[in-house]
N, C-alpha and C positions, 0 to 999 in steps of 0.2 A: 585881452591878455591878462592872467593871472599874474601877480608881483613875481612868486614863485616864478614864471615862465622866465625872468632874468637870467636867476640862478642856473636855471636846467639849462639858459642859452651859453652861459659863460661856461658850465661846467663843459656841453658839448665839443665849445670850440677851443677851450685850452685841454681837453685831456680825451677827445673825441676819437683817436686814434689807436689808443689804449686797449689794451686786455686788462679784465680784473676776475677776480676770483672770490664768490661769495664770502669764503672766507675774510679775504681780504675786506670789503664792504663792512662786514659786521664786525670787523677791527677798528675801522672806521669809526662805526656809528658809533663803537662802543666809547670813545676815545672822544667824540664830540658830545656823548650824553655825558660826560665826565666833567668835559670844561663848560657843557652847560643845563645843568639839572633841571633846568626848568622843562625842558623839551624829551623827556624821559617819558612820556604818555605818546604823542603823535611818533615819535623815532619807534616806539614798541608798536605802535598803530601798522605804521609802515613796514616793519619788518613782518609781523604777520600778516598783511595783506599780500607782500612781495612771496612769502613763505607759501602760502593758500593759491599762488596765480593767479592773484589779481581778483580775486573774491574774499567776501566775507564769512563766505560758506565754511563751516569747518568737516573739514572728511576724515570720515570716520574710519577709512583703509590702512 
């Protein structure tokens, strides 16, 4: 188990039930790379890989 895997377990079982809205999400993130700058490279990491579906690949369409 990844440290990570906590987080995604708590996030699951307190908010699992939820509808969000990509919007929403990148309010989010935007609002947590705010209060903490440091994490401004993986959170952009992650959004584009979330953006791509889950690859690296960039498409060209």
């Amino acid at each position: 188990m990844y440290f990570t895997d906590r987080g995604l377990e708590e996030l699951t079982e307190r908010r699992g039930e939820e509808q969000v809205t990509l919007a929403w999400l990148a309010d989010e993130l935007r609002a947590f790379v705010d209060l903490h700058p440091d994490f401004e490279v993986p959170v952009e990491r992650l959004a584009t890989w979330l953006a791509r579906g889950g690859t690296d690949e960039i498409d060209d369409d």
